[in-house]
N, CA, C and O of each residue as an XYZ file, in Angstrom:
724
protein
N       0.848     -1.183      0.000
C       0.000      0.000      0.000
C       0.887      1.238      0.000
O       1.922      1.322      0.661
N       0.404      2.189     -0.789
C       1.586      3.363     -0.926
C       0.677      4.851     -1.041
O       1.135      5.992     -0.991
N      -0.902      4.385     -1.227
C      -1.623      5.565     -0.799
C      -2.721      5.562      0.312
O      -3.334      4.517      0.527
N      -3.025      6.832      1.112
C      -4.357      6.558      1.443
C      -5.647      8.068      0.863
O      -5.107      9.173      0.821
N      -6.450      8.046      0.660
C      -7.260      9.033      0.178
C      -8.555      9.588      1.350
O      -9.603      9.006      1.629
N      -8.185     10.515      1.719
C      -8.692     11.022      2.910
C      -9.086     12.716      3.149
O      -8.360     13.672      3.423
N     -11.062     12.576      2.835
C     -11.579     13.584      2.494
C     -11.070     14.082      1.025
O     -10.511     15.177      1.079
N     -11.141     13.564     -0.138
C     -10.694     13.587     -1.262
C      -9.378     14.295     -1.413
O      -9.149     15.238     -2.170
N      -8.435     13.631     -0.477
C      -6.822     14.234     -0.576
C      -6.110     12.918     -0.277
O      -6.394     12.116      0.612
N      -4.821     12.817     -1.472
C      -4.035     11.461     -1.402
C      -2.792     11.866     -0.398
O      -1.992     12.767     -0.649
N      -2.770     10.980      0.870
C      -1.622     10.539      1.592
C      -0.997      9.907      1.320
O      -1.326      8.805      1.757
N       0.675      9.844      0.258
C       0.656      8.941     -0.483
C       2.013      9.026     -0.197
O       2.524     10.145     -0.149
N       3.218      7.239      0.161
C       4.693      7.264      0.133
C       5.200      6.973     -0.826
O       4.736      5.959     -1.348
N       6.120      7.512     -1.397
C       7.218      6.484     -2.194
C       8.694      6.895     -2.318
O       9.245      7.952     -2.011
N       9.125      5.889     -2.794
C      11.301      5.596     -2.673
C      11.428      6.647     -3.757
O      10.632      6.359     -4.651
N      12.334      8.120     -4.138
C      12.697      8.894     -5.035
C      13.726      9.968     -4.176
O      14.103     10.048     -3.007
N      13.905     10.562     -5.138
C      14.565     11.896     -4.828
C      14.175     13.567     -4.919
O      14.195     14.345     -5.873
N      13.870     13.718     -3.708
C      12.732     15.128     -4.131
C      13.760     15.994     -4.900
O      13.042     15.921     -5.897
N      14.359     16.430     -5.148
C      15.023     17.511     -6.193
C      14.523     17.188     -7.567
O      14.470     18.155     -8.328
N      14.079     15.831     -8.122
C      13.529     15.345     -9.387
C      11.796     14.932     -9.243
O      11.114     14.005     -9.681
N      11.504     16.171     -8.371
C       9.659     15.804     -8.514
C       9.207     17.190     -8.781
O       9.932     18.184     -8.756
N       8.230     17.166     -8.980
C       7.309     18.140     -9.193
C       6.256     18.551     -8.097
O       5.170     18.127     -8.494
N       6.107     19.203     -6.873
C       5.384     19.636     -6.115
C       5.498     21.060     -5.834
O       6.552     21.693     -5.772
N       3.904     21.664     -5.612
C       3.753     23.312     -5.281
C       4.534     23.671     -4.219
O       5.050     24.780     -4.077
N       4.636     22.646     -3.391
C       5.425     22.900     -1.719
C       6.191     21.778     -1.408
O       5.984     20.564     -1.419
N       6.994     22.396     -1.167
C       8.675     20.917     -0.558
C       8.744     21.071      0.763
O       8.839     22.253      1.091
N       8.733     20.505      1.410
C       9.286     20.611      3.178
C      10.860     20.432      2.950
O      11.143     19.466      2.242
N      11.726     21.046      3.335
C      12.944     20.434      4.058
C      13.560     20.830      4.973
O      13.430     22.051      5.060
N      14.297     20.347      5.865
C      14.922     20.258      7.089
C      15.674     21.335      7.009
O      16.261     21.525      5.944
N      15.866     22.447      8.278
C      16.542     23.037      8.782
C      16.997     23.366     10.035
O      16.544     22.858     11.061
N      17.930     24.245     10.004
C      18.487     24.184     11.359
C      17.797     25.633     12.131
O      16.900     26.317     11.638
N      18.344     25.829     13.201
C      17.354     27.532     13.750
C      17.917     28.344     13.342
O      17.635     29.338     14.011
N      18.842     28.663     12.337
C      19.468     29.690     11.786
C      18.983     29.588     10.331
O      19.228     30.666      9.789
N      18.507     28.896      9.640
C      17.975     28.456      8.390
C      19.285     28.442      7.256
O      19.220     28.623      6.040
N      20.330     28.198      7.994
C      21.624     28.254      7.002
C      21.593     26.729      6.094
O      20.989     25.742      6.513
N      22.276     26.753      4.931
C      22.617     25.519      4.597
C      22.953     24.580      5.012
O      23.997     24.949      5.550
N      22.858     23.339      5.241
C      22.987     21.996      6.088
C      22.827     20.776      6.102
O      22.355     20.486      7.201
N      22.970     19.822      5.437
C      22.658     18.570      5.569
C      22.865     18.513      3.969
O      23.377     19.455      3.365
N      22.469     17.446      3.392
C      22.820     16.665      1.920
C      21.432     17.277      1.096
O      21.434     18.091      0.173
N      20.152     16.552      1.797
C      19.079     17.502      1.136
C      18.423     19.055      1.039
O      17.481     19.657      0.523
N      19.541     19.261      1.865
C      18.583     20.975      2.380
C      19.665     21.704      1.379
O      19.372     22.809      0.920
N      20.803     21.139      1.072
C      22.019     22.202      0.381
C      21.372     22.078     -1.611
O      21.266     23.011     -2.408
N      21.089     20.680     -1.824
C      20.785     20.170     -2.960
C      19.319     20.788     -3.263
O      19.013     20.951     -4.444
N      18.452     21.117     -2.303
C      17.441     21.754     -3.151
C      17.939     23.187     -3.095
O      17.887     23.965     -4.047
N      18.440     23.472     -1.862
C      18.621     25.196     -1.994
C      19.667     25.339     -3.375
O      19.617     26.323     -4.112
N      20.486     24.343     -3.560
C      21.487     24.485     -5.305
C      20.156     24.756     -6.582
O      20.117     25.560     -7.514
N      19.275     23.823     -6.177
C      18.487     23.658     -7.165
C      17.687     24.995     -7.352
O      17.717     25.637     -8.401
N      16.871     25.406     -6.090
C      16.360     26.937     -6.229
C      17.064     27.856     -6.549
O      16.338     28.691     -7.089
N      18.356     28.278     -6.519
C      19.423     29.536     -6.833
C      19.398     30.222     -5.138
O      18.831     30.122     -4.050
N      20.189     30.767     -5.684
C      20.395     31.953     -4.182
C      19.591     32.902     -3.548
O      19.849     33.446     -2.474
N      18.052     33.183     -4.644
C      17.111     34.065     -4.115
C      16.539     33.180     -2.631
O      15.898     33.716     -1.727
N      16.866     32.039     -2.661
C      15.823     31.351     -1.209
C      16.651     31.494     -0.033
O      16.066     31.733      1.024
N      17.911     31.389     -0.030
C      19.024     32.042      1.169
C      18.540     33.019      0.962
O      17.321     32.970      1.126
N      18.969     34.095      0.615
C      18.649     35.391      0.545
C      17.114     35.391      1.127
O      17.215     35.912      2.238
N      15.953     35.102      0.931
C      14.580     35.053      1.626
C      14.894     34.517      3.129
O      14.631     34.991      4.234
N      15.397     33.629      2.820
C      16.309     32.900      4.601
C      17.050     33.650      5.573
O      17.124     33.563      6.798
N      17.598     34.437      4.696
C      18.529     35.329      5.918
C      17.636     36.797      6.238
O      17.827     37.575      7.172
N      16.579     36.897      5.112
C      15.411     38.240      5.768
C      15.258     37.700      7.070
O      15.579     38.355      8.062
N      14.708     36.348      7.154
C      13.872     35.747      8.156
C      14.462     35.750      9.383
O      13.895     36.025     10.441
N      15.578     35.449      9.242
C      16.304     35.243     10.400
C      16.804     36.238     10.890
O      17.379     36.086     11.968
N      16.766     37.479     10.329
C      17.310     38.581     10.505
C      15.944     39.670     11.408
O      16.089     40.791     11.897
N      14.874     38.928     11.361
C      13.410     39.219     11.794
C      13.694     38.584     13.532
O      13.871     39.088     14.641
N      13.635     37.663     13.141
C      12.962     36.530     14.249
C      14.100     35.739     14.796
O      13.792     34.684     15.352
N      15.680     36.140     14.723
C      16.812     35.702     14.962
C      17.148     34.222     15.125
O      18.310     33.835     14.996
N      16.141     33.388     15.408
C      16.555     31.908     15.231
C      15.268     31.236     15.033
O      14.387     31.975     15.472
N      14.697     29.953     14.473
C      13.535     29.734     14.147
C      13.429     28.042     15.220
O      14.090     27.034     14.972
N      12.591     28.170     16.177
C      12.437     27.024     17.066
C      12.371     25.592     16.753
O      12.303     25.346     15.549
N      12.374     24.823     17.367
C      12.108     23.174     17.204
C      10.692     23.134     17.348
O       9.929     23.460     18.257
N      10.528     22.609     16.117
C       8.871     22.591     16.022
C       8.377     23.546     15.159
O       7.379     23.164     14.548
N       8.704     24.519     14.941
C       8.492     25.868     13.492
C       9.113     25.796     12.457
O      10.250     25.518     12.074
N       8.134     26.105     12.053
C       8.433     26.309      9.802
C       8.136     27.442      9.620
O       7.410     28.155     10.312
N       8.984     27.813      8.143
C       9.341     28.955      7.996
C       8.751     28.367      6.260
O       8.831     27.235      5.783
N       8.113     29.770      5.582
C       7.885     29.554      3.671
C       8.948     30.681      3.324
O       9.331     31.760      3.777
N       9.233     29.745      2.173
C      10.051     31.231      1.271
C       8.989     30.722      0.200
O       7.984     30.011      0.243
N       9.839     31.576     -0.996
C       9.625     31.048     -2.150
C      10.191     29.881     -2.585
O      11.027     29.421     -1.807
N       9.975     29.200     -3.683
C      10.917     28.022     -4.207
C      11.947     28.200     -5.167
O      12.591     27.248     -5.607
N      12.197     29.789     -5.633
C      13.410     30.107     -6.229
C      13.052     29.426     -7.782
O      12.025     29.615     -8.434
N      14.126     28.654     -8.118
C      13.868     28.021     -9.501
C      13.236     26.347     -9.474
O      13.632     25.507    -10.282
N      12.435     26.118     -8.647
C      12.322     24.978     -8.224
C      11.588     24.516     -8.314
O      11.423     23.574     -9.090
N      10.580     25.104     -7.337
C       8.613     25.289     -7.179
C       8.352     26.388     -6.675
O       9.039     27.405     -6.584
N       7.318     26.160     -6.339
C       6.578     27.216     -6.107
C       7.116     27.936     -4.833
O       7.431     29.125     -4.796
N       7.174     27.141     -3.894
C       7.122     26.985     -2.119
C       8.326     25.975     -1.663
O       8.326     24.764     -1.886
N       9.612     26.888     -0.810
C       9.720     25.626      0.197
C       9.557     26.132      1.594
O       9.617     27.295      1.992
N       9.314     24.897      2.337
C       9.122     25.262      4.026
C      10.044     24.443      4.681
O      10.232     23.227      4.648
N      10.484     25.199      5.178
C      11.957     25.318      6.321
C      11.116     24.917      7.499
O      10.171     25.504      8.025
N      11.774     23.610      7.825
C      11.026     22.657      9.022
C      12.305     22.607     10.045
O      13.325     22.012      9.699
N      12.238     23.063     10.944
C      12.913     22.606     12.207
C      12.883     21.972     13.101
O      12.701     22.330     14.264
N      13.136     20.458     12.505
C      12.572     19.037     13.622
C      13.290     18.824     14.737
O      14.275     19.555     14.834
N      13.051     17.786     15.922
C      13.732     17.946     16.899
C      15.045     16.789     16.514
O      15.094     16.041     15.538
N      16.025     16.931     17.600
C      17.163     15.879     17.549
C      16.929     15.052     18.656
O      16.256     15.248     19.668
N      17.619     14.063     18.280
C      17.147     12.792     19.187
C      17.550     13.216     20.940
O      18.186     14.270     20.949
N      17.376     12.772     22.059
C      17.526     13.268     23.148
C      17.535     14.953     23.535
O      18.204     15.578     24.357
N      16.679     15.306     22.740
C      15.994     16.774     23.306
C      14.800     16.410     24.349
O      14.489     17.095     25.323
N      14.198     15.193     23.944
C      12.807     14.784     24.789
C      11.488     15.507     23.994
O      11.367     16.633     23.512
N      10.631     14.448     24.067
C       8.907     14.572     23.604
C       9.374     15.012     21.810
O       9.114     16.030     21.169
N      10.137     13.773     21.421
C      10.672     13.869     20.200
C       9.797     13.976     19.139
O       9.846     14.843     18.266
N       8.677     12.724     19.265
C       7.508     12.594     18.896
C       6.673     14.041     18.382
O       6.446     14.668     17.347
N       6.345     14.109     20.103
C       5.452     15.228     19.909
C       5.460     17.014     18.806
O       4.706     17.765     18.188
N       7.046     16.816     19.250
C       7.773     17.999     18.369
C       7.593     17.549     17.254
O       7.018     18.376     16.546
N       7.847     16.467     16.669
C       8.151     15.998     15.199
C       6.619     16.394     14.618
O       6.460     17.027     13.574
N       5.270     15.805     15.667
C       4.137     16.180     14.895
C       3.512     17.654     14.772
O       2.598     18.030     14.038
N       4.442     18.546     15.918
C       4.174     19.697     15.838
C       4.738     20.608     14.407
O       4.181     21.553     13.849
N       6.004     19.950     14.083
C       6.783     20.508     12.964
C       5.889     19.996     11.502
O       5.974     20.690     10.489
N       4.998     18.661     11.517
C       4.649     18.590     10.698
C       3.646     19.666     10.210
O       3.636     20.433      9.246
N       2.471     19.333     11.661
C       1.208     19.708     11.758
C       1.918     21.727     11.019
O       1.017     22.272     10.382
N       2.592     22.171     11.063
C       3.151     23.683     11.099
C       3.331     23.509      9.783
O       2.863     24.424      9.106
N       3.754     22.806      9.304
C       4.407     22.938      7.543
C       2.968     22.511      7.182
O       2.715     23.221      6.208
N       2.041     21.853      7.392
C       1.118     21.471      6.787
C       0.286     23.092      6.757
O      -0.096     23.665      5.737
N       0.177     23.505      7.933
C      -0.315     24.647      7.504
C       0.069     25.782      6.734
O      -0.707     26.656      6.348
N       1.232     25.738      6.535
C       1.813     27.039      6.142
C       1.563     26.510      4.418
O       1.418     27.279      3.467
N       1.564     25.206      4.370
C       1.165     24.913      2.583
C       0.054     25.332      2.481
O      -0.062     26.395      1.871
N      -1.100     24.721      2.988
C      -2.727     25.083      3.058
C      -2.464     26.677      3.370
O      -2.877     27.369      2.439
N      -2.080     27.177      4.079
C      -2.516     29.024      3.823
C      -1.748     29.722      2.832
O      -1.911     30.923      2.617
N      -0.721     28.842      2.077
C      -0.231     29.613      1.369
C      -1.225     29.028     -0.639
O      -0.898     29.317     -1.790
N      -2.022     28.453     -0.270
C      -3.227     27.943     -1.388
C      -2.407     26.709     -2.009
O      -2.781     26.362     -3.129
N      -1.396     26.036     -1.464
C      -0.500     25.073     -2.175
C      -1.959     23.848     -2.586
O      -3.037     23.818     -1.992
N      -1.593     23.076     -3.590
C      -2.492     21.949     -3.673
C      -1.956     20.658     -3.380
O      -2.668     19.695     -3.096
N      -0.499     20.620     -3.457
C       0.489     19.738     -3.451
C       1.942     19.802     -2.193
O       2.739     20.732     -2.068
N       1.921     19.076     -1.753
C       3.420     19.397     -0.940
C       3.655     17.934     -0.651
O       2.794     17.056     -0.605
N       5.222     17.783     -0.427
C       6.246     16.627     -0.531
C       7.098     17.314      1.223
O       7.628     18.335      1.661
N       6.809     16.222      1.569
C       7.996     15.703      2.785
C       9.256     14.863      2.736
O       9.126     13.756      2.214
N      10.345     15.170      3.149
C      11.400     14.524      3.461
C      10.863     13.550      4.868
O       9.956     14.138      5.458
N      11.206     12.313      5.459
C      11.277     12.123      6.495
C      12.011     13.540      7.624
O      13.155     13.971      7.768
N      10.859     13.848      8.153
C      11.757     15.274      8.935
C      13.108     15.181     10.189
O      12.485     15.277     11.246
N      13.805     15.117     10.353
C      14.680     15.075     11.424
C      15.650     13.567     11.083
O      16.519     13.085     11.810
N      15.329     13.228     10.202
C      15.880     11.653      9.618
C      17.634     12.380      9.258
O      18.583     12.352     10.042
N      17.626     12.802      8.273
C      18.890     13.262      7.957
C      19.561     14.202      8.191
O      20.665     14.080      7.659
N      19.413     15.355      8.887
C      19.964     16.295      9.706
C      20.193     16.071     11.108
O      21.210     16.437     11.697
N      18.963     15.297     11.770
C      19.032     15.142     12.872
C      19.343     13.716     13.819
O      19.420     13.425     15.013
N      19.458     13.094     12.602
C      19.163     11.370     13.281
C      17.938     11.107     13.494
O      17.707     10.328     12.570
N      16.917     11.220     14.112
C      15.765     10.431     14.491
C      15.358      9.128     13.139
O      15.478      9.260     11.921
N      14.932      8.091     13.816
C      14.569      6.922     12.904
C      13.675      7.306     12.117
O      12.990      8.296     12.376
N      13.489      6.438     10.784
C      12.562      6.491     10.310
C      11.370      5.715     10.560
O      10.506      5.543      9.701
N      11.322      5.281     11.644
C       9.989      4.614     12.616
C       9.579      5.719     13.172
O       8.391      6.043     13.187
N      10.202      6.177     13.511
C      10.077      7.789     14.625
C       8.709      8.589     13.725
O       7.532      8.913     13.878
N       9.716      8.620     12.809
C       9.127     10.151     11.164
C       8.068      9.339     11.262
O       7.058      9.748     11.834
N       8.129      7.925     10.665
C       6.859      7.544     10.229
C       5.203      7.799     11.634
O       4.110      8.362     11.584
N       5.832      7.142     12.484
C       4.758      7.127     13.927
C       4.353      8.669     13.525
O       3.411      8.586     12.738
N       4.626      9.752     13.710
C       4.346     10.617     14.076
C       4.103     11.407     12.792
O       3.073     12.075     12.712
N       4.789     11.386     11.998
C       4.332     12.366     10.646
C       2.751     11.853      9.950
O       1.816     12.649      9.865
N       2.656     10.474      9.508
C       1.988     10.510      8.892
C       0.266     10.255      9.771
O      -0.657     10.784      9.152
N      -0.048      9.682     10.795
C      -0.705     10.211     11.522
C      -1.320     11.447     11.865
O      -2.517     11.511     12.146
N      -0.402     12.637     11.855
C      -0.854     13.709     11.659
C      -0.894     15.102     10.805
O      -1.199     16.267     11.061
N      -0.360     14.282      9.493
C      -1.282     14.712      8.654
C      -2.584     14.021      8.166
O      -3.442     14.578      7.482
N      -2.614     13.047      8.498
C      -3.702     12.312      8.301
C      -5.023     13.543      8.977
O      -5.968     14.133      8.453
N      -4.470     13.497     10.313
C      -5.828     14.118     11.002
C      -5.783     15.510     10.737
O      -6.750     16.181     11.098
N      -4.588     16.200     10.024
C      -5.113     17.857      9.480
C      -5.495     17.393      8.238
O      -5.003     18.365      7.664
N      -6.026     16.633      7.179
C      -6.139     16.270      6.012
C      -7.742     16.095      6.443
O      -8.566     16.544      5.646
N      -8.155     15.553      7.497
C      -9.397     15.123      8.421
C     -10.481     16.037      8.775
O     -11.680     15.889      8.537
N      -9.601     17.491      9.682
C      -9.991     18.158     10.388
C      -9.241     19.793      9.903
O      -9.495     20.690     10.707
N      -8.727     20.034      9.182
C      -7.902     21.405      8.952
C      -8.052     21.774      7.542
O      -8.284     22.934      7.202
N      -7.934     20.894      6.795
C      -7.253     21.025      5.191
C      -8.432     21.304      4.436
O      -9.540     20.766      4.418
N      -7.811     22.521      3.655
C      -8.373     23.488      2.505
C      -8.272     23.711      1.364
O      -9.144     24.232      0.669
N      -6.737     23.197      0.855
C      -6.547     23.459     -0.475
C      -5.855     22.090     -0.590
O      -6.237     21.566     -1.637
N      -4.986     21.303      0.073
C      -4.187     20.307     -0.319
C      -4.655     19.415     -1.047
O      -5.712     19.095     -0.503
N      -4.487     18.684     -2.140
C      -5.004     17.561     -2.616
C      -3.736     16.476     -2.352
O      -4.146     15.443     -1.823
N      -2.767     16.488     -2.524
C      -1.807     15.878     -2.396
C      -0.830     16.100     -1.655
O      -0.200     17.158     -1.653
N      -0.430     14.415     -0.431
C       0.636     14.873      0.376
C       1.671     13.677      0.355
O       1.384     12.543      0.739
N       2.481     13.926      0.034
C       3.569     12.724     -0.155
C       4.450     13.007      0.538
O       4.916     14.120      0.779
N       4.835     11.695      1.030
C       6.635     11.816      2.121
C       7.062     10.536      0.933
O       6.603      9.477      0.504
N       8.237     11.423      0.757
C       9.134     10.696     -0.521
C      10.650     10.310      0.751
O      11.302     11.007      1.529
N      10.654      9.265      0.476
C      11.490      8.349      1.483
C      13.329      7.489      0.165
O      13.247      6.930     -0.928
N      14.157      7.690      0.704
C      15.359      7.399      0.372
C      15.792      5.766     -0.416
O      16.366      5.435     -1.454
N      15.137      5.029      0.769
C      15.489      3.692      0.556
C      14.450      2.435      0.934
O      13.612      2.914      1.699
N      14.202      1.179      0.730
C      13.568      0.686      0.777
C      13.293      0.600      2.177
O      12.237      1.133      2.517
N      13.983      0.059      3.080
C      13.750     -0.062      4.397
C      13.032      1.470      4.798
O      11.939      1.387      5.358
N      13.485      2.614      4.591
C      12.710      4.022      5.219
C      11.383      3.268      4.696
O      10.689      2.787      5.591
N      10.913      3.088      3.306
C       9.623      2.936      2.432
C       8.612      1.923      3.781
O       7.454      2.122      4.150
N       9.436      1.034      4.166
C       9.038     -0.016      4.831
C       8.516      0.211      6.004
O       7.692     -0.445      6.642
N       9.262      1.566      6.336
C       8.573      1.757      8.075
C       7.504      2.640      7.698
O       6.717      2.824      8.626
N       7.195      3.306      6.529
C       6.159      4.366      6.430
C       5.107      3.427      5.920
O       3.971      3.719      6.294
N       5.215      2.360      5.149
C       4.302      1.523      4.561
C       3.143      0.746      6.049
O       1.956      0.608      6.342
N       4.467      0.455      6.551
C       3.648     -0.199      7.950
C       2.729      0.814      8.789
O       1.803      0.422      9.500
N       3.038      1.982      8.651
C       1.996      2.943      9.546
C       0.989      3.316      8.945
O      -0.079      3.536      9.518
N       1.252      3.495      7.194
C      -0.385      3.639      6.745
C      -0.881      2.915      6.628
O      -2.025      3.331      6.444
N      -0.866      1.285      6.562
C      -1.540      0.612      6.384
C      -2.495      0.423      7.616
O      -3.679      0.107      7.498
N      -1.939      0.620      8.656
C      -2.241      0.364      9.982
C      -3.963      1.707     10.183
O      -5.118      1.584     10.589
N      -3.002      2.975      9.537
C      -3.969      3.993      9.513
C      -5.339      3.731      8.461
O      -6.497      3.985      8.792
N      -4.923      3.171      7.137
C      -6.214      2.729      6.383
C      -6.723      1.701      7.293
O      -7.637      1.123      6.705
N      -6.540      1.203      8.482
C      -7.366      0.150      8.960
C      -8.058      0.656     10.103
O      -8.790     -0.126     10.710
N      -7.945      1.850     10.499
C      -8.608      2.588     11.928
C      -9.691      3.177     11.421
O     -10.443      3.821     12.152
């Protein structure tokens, strides 16, 4: 199983590389300074050009560091439309979980108010931060499930695009679990 369809919007995983998809809104991982960092956050910001740093360092220059658990929109530069700067937690901060669904539940909104129809997730805190991809899965897709349920306005499509088969494997096991509740 690799989708679920909920209130006519697809929750949907699969194995790729977000720099080669097509979505209105990208989530990716950042740090509280919103600087360049990690393998995927440097490779899409290459891919957008330098106008999305540049939108990054307004921000930070506002609001001086951006919390665990907050997202930030720029534009998507040359990319898409939208990306959102997610700041997930690291492993032994504590209520890892809870943060992780707060960071989702935050990017989910900032797509829906910004009229996105589409947005793509990285596993959040997976590659910048360590947390498992059992972790991402428990907690991400669960709740978007329930803002897809109870919140959602414009999204039709929400995909967490996952690295490798085993990531695929731990996200596969939680929606299936969720198409069965």
């Amino acid at each position: 199983m690799n989708q679920l369809i909920i209130n006519n919007s697809i929750l949907e995983i699969f194995i790729g590389d977000i720099t080669n998809t097509e979505y209105e809104a990208i989530v990716i991982p950042t740090n509280s300074r919103l600087l360049p960092s990690g393998e995927l956050r440097c490779n899409v910001l290459r891919k957008a050009g330098a106008k999305v740093q540049v939108e990054c360092n307004h921000i930070i220059n506002k609001i001086v560091q951006l919390p665990v658990g907050y997202s930030v929109i720029t534009s998507g530069g040359n990319f898409t439309k939208y990306i959102i700067h997610a700041n997930g937690p690291k492993p032994g901060q504590g209520n890892e979980s809870k943060k992780l669904m707060i960071t989702t539940w935050n990017s989910l909104k900032l797509a829906d108010d910004a009229n996105a129809v589409s947005l793509l997730y990285p596993p959040i805190s997976k590659e910048m931060r360590g947390i498992t991809s059992k972790l991402c899965a428990e907690a991400m897709l669960p709740t978007i499930r329930k803002y897809l349920l109870e919140k959602n306005r414009n999204l039709r499509n929400v995909s967490v695009c996952v690295e490798t088969e085993s990531d695929y494997k731990e996200f596969e096991e939680v929606l299936e679990r969720l198409a069965n509740e």
